[in-house]
C-alpha positions in Angstrom: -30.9 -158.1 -105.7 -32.7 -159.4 -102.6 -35.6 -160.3 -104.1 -33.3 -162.4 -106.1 -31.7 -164.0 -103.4 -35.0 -164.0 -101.5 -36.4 -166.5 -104.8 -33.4 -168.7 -104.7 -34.1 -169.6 -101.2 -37.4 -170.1 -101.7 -36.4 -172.4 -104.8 -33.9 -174.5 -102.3 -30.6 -173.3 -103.2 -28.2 -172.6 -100.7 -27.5 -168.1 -100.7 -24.9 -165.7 -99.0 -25.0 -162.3 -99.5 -21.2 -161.0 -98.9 -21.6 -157.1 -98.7 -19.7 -154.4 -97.0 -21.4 -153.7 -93.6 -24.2 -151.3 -93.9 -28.0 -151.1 -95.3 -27.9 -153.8 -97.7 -26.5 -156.3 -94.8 -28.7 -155.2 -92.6 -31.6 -155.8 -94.7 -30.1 -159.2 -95.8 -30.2 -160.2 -92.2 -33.6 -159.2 -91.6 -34.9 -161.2 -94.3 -33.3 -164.5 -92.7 -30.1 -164.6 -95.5 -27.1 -165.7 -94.4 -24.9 -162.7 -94.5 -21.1 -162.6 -94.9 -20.2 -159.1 -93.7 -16.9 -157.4 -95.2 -14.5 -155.3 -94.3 -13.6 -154.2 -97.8 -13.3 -150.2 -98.2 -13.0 -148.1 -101.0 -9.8 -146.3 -102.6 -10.9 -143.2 -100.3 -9.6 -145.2 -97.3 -6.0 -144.5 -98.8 -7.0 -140.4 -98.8 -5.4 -138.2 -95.3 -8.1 -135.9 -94.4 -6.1 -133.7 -96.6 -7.6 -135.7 -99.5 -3.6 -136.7 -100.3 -2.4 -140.4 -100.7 -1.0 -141.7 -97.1 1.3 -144.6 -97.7 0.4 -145.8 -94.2 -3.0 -146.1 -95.5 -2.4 -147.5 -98.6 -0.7 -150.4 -96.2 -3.4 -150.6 -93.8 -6.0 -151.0 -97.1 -3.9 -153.2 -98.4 -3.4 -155.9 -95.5 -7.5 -155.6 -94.7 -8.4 -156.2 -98.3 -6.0 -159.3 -98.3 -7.3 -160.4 -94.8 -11.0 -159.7 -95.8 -9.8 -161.6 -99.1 -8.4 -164.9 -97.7 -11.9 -165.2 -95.0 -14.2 -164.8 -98.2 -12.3 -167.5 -99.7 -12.5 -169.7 -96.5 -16.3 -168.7 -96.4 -16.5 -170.0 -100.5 -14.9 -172.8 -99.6 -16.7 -174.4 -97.3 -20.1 -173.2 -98.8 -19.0 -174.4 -102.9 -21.3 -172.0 -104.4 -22.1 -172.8 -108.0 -21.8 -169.3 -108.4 -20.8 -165.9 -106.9 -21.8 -162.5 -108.3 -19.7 -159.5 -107.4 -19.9 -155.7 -107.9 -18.3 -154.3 -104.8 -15.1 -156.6 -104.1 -12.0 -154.3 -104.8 
């Protein structure tokens, strides 16, 4: 995918890669793209340490995927990509 992004760039078009935090933003930033860091988790983030569903987690996952949501929006927004490719995004 970066070498994707990296030949967009080099064709002029305007690229941000918006990725959970971790390898794949680190190496995004490294290469010089503009990187949009998530906060989006996974459905384990609802699991107690127990491995059972915690309602109080399921809120907490809820509210940060709609915050997360709303500044990815903001970040679209302003940017008006032509087009977004996701396979991460709850």
């Amino acid at each position: 995918m970066l070498a994707l992004v990296r030949g967009l760039l080099d064709r002029g078009q305007p690229v941000v890669v918006a990725c959970r935090d971790g390898p794949l933003a680190d190496r995004a930033e490294f290469l010089g793209i503009r990187t949009f860091r998530t906060g989006f988790s996974t459905e384990a983030a609802v699991r107690d340490p127990s491995g059972s569903r915690s309602s109080w987690l399921l809120l907490q996952f809820a509210w940060r995927t709609a915050s997360d949501a709303a500044r990815l929006v903001v970040v679209l927004r302003r940017l008006g990509p032509a087009y977004v490719h996701s396979n991460s995004l709850p």
